[in-house]
PDB file as gemmi writes it, atoms N, CA and C in Angstrom:
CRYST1    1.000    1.000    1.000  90.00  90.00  90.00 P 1                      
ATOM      1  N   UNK A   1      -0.756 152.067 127.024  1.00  0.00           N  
ATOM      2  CA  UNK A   1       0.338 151.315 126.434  1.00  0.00           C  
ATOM      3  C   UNK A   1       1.380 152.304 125.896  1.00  0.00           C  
ATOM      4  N   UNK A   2       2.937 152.283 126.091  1.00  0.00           N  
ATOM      5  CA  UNK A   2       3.547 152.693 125.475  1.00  0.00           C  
ATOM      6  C   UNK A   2       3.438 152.880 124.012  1.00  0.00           C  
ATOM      7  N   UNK A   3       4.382 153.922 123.717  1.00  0.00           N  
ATOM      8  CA  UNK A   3       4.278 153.738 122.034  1.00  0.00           C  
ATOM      9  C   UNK A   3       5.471 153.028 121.619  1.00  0.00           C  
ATOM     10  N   UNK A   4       6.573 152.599 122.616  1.00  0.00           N  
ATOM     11  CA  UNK A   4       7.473 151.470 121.804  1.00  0.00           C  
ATOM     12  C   UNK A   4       6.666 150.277 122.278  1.00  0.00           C  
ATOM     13  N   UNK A   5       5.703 150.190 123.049  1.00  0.00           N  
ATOM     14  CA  UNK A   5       5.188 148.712 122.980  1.00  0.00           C  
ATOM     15  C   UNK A   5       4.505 148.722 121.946  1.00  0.00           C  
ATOM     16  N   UNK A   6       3.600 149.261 121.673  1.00  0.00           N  
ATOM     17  CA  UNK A   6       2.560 149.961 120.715  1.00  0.00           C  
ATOM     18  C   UNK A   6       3.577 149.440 119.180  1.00  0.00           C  
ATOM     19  N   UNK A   7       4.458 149.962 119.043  1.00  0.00           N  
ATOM     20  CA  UNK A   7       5.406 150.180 117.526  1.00  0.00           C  
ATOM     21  C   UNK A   7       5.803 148.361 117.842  1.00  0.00           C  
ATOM     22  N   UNK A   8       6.341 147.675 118.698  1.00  0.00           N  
ATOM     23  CA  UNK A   8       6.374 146.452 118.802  1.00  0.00           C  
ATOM     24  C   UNK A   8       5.478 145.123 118.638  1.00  0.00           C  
ATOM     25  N   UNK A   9       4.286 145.869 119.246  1.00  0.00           N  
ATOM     26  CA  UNK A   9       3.212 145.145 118.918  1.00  0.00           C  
ATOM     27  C   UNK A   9       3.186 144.874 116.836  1.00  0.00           C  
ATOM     28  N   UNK A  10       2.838 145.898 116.546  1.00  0.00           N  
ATOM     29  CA  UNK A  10       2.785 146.508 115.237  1.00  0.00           C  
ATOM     30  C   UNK A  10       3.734 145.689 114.305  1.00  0.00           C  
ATOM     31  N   UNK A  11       5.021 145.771 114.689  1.00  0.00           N  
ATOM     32  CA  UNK A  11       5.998 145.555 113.880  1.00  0.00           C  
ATOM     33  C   UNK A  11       5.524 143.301 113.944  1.00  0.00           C  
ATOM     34  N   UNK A  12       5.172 143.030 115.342  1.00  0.00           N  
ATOM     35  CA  UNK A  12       4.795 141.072 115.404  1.00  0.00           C  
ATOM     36  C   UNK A  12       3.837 141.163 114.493  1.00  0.00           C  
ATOM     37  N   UNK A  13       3.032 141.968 114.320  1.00  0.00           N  
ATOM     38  CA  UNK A  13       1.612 141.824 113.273  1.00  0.00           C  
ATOM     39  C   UNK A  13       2.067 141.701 112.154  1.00  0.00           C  
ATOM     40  N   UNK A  14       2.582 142.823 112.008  1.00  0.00           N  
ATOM     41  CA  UNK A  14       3.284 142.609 110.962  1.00  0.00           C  
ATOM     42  C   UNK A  14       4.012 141.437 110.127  1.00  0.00           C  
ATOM     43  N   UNK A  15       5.109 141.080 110.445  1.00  0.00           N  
ATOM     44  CA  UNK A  15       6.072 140.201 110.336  1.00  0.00           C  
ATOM     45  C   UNK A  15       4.854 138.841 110.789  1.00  0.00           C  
ATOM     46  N   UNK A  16       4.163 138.439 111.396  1.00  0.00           N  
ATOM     47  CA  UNK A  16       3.109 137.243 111.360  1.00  0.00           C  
ATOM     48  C   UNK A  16       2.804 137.431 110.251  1.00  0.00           C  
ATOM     49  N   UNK A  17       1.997 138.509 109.781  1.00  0.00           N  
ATOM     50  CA  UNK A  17       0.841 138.762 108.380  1.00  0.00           C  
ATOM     51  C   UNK A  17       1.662 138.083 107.174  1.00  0.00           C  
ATOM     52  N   UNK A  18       3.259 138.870 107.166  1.00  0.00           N  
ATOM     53  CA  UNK A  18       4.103 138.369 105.747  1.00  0.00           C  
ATOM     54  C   UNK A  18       4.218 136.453 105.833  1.00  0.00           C  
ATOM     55  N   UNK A  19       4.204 136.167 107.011  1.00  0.00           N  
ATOM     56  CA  UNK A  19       4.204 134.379 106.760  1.00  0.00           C  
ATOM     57  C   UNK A  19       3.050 134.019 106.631  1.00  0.00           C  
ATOM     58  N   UNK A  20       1.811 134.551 106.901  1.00  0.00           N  
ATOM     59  CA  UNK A  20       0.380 133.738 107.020  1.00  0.00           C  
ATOM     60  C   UNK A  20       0.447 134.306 105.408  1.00  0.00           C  
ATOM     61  N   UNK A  21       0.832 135.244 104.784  1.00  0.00           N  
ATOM     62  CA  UNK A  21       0.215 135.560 103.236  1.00  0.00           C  
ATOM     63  C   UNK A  21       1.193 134.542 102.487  1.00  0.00           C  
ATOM     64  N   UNK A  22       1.841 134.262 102.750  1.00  0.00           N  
ATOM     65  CA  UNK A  22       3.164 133.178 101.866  1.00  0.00           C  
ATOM     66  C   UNK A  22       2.543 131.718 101.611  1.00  0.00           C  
ATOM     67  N   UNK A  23       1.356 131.596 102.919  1.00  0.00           N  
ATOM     68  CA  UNK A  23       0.391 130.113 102.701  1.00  0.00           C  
ATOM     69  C   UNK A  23      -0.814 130.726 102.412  1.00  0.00           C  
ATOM     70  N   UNK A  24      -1.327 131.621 101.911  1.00  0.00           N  
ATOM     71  CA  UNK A  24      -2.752 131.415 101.421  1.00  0.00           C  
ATOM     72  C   UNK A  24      -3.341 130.807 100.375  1.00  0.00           C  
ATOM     73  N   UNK A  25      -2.653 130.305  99.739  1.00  0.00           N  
ATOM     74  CA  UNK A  25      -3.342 128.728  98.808  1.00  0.00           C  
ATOM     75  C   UNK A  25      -2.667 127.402  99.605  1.00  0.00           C  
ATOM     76  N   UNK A  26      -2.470 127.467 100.477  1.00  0.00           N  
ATOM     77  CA  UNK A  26      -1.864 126.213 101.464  1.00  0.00           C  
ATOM     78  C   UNK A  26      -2.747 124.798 101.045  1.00  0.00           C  
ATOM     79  N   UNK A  27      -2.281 124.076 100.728  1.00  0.00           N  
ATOM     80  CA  UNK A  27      -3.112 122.919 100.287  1.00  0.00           C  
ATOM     81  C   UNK A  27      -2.936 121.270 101.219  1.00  0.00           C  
ATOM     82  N   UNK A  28      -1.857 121.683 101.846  1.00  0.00           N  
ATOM     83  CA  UNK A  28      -1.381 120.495 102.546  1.00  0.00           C  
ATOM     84  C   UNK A  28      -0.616 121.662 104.224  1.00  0.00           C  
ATOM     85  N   UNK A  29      -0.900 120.840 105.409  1.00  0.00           N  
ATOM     86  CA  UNK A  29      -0.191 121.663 106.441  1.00  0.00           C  
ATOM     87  C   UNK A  29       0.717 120.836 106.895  1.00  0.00           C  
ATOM     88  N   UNK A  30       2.409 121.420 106.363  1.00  0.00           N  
ATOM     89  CA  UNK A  30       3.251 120.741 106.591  1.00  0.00           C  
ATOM     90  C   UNK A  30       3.688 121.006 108.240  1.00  0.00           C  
ATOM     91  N   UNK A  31       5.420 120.305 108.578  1.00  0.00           N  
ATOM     92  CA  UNK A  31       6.011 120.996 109.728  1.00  0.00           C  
ATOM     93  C   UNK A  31       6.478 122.161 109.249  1.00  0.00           C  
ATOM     94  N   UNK A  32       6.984 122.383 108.121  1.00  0.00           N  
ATOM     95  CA  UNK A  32       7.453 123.901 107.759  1.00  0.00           C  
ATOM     96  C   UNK A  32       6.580 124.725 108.128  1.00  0.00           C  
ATOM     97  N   UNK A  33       5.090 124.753 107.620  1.00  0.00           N  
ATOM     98  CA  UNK A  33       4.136 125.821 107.888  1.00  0.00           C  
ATOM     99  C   UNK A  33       3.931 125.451 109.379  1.00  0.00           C  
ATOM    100  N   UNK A  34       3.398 125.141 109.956  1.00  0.00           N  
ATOM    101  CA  UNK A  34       3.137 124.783 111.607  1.00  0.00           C  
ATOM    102  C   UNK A  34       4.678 125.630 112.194  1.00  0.00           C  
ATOM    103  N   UNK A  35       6.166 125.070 111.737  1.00  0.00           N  
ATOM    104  CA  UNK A  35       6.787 125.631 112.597  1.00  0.00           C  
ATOM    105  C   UNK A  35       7.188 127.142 112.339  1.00  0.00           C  
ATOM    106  N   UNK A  36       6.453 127.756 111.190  1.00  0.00           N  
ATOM    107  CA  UNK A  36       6.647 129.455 111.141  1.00  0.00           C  
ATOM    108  C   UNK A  36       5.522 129.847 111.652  1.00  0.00           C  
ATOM    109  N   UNK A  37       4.361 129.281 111.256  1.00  0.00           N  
ATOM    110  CA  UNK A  37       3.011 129.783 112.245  1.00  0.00           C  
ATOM    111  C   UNK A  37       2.942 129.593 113.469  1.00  0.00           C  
ATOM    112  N   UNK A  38       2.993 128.707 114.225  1.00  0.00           N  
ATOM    113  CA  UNK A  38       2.652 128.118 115.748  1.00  0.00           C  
ATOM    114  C   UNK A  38       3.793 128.244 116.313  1.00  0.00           C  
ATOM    115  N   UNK A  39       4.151 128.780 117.476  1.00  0.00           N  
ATOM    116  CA  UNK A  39       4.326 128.412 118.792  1.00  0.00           C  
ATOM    117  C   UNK A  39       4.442 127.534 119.452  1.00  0.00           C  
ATOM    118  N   UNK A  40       2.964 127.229 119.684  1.00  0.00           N  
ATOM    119  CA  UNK A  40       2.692 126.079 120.634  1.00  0.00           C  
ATOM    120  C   UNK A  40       1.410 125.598 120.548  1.00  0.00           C  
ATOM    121  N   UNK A  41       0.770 124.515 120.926  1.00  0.00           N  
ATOM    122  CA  UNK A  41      -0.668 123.881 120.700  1.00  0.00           C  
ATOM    123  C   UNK A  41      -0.618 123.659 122.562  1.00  0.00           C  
ATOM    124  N   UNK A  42      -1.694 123.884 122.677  1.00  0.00           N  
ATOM    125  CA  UNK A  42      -2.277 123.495 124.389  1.00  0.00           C  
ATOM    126  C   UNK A  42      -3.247 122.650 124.270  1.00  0.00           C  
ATOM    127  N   UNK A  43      -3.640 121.889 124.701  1.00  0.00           N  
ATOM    128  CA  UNK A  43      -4.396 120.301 124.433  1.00  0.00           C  
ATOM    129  C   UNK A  43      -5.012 119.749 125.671  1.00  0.00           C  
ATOM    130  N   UNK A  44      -6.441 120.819 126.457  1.00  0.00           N  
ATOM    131  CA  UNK A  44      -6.899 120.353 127.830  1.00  0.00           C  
ATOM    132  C   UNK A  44      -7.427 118.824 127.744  1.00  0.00           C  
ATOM    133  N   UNK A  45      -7.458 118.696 128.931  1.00  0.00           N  
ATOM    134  CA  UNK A  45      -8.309 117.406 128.791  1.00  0.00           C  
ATOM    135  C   UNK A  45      -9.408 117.360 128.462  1.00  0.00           C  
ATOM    136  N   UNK A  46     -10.403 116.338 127.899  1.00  0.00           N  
ATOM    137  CA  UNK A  46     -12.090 116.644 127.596  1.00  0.00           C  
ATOM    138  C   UNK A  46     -12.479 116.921 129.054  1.00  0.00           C  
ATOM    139  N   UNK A  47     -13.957 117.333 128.313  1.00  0.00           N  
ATOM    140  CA  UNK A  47     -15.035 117.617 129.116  1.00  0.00           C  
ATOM    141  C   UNK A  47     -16.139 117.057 128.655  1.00  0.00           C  
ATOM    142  N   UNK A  48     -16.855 115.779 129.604  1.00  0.00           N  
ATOM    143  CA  UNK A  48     -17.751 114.833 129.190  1.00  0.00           C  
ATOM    144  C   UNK A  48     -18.774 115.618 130.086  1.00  0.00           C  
ATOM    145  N   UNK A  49     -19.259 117.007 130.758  1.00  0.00           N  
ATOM    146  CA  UNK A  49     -19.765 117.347 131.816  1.00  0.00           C  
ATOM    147  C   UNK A  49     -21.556 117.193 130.756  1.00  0.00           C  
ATOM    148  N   UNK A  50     -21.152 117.294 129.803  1.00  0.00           N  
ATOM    149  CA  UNK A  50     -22.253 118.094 129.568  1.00  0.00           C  
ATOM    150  C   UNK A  50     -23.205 116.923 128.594  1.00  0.00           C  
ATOM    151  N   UNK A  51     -22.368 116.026 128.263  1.00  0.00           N  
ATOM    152  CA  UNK A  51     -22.811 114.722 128.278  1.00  0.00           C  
ATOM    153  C   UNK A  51     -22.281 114.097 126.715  1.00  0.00           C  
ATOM    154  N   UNK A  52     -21.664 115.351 125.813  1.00  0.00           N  
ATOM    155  CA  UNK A  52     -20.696 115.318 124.627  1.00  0.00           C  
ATOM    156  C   UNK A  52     -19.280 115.752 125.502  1.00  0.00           C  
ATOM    157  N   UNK A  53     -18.756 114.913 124.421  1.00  0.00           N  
ATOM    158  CA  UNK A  53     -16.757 114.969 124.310  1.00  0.00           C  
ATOM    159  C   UNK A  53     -16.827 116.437 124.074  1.00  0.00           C  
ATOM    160  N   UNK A  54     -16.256 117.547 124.693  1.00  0.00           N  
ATOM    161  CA  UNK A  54     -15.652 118.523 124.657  1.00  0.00           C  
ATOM    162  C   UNK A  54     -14.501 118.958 124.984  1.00  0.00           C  
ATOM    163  N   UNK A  55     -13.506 119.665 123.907  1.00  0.00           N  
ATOM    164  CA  UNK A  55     -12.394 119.256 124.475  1.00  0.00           C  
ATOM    165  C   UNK A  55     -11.511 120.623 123.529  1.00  0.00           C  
ATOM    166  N   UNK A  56     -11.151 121.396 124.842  1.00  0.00           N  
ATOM    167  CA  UNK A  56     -10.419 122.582 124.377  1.00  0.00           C  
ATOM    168  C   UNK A  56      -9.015 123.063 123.968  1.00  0.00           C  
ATOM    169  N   UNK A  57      -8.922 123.471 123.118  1.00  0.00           N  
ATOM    170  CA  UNK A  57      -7.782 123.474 122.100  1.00  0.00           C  
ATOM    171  C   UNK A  57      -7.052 125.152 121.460  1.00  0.00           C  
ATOM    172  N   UNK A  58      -5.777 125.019 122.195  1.00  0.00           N  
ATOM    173  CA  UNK A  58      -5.817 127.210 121.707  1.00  0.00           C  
ATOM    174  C   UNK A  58      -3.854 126.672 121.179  1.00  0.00           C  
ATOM    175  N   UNK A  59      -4.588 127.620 120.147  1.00  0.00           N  
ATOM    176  CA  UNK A  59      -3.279 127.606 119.259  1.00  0.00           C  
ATOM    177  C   UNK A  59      -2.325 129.060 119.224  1.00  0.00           C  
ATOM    178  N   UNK A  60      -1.286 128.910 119.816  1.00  0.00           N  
ATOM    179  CA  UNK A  60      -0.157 130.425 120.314  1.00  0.00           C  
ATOM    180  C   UNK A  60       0.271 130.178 118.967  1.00  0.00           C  
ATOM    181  N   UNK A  61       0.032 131.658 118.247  1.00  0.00           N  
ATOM    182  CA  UNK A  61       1.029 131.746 117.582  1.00  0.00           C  
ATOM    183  C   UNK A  61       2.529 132.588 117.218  1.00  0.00           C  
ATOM    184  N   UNK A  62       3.102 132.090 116.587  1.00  0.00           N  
ATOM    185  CA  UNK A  62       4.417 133.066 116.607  1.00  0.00           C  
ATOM    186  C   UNK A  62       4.083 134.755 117.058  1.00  0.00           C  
ATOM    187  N   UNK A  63       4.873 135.356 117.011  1.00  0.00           N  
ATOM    188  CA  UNK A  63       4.548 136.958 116.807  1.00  0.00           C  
ATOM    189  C   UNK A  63       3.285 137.106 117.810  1.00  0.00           C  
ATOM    190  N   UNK A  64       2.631 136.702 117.610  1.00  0.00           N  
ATOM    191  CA  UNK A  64       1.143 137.154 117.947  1.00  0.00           C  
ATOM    192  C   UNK A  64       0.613 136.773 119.205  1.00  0.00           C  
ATOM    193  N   UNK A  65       0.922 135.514 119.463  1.00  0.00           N  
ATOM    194  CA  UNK A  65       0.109 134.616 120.683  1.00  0.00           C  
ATOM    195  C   UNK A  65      -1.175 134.589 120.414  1.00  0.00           C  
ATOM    196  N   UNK A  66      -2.253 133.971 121.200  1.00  0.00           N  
ATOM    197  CA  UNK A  66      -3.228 133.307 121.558  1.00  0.00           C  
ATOM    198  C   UNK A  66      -4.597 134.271 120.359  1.00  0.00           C  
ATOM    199  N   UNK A  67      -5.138 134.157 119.677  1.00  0.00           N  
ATOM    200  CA  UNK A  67      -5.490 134.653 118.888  1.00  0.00           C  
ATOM    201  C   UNK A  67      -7.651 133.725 119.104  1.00  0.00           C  
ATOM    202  N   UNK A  68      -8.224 134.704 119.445  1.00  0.00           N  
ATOM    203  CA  UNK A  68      -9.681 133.995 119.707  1.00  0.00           C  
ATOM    204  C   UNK A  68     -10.661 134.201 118.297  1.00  0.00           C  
ATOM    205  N   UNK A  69     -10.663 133.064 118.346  1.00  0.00           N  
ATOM    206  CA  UNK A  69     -11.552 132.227 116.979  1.00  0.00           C  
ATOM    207  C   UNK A  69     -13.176 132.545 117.276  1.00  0.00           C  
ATOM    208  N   UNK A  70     -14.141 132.694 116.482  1.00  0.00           N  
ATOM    209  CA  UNK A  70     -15.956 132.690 116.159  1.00  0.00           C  
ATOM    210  C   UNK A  70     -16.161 131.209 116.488  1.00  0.00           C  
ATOM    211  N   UNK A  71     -16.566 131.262 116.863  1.00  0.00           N  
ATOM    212  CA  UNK A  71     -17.163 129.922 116.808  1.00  0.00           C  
ATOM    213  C   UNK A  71     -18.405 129.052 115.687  1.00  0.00           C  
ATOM    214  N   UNK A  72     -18.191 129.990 114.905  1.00  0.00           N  
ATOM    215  CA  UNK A  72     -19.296 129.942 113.419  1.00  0.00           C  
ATOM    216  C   UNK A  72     -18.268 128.821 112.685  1.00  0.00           C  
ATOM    217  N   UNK A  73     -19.159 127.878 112.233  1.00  0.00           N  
ATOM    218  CA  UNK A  73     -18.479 127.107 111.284  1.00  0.00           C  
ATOM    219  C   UNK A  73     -17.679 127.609 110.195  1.00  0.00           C  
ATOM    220  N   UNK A  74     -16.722 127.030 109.516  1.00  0.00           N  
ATOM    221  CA  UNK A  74     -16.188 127.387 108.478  1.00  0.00           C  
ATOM    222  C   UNK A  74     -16.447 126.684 107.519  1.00  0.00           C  
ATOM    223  N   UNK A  75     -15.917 127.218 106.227  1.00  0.00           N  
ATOM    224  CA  UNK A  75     -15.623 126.425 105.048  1.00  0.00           C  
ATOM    225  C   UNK A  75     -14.900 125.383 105.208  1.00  0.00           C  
ATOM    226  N   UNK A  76     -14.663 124.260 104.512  1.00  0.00           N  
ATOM    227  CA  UNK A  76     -13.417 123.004 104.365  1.00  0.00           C  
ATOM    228  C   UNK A  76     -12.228 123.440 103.714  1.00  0.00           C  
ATOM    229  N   UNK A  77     -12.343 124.306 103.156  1.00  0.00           N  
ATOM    230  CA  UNK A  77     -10.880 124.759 102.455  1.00  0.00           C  
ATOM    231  C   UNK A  77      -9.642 124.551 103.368  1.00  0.00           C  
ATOM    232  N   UNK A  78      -8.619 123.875 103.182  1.00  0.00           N  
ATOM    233  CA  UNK A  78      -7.675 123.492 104.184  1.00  0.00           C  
ATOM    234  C   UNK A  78      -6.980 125.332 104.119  1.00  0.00           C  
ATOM    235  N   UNK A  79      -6.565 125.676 103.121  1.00  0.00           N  
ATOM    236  CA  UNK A  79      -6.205 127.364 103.343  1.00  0.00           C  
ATOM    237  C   UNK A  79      -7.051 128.595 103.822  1.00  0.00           C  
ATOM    238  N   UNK A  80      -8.224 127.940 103.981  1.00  0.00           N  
ATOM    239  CA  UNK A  80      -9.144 129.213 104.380  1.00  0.00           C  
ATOM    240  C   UNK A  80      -9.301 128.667 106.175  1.00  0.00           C  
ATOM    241  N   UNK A  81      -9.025 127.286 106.617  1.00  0.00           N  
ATOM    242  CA  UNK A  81      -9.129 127.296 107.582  1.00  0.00           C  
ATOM    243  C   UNK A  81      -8.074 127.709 108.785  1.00  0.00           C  
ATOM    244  N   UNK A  82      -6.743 127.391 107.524  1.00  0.00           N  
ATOM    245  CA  UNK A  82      -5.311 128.440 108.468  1.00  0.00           C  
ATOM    246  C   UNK A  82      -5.489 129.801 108.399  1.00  0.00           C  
ATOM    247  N   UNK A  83      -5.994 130.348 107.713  1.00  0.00           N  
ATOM    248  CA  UNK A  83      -5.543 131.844 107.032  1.00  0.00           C  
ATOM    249  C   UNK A  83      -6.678 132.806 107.732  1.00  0.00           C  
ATOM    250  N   UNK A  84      -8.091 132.946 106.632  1.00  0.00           N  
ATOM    251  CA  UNK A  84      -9.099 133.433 106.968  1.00  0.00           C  
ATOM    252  C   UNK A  84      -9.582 133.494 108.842  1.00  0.00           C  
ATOM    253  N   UNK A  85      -9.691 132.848 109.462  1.00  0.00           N  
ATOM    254  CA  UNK A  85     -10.215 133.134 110.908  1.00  0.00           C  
ATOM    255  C   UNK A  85      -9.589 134.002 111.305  1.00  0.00           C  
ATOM    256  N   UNK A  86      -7.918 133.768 111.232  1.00  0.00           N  
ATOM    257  CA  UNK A  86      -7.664 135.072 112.159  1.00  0.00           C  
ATOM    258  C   UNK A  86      -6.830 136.081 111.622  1.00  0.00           C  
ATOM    259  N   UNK A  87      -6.825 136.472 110.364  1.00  0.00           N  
ATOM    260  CA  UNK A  87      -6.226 137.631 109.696  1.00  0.00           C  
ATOM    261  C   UNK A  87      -7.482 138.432 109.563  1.00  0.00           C  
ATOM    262  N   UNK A  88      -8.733 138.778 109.885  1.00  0.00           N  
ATOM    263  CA  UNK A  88      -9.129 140.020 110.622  1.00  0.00           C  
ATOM    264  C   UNK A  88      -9.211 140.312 111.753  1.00  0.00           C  
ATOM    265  N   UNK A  89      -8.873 139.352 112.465  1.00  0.00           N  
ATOM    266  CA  UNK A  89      -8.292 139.793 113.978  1.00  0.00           C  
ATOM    267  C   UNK A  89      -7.116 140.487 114.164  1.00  0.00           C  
ATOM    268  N   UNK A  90      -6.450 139.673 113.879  1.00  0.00           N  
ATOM    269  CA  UNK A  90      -4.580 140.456 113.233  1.00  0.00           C  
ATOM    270  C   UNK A  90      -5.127 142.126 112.969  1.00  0.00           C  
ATOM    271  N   UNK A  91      -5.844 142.064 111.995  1.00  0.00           N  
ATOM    272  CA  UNK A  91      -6.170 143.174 111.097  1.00  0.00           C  
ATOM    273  C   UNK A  91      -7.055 143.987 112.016  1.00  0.00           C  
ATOM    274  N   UNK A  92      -8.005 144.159 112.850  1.00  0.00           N  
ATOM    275  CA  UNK A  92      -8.527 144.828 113.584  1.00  0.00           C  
ATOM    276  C   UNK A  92      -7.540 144.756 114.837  1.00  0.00           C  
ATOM    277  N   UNK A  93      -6.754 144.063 115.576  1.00  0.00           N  
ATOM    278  CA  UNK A  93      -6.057 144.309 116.238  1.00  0.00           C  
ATOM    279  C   UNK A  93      -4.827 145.656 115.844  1.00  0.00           C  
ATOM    280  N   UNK A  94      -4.534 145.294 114.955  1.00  0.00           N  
ATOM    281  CA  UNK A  94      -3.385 146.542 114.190  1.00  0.00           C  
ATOM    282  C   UNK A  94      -4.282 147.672 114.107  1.00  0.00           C  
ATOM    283  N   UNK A  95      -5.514 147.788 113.336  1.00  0.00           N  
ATOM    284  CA  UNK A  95      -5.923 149.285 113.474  1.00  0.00           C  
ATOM    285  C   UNK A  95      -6.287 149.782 115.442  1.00  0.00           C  
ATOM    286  N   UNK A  96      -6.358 149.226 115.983  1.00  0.00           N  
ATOM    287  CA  UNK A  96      -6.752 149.559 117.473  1.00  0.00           C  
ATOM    288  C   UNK A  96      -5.419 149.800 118.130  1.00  0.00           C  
ATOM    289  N   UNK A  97      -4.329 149.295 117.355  1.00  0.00           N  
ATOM    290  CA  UNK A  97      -2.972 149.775 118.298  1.00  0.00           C  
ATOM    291  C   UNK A  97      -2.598 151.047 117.138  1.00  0.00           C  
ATOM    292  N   UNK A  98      -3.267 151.030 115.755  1.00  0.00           N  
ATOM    293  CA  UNK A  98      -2.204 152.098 114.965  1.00  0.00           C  
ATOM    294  C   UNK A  98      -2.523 153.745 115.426  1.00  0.00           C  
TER     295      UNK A  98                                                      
END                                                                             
């Protein structure tokens, strides 16, 4: 990878991180927050193959794009469920490009 892609990359992490820290007591998810965080929502059709409703869902976000989630349950906290999953991804992504 280049190092102006590299410094570009860096600089979207960045500039994502300062809006995801502005909602970390987020208590309600408005259109304001959705339209500085997200991009875009992709919404496949289910999958009854397996004999449950399954049905896949990837959220692009600004700066960043497509960002892959654990599949470990979370907490209910409506702010820990925007915030926490993927700001150590963010965060291990940035040390692997710094």
């Amino acid at each position: 990878m280049e190092i102006a892609q590299q410094q570009e990359d860096r600089n979207n992490v960045e500039q994502f991180m300062a809006r995801v820290r502005k909602y970390t007591r987020l208590t309600e998810l408005t259109t304001l927050v959705m339209n500085e965080l997200v991009e875009r929502i992709v919404i496949y059709a289910p999958d009854k193959s397996s004999g449950k409703r399954v049905q896949k869902i990837e959220v692009i976000f600004n700066y960043v794009g497509k960002i892959e989630l654990s599949h470990e349950p979370l907490p209910k906290s409506p702010s820990y469920l925007l915030v926490a999953p993927f700001t150590q991804e963010i965060q291990s992504k940035t040390a692997k490009n710094g």
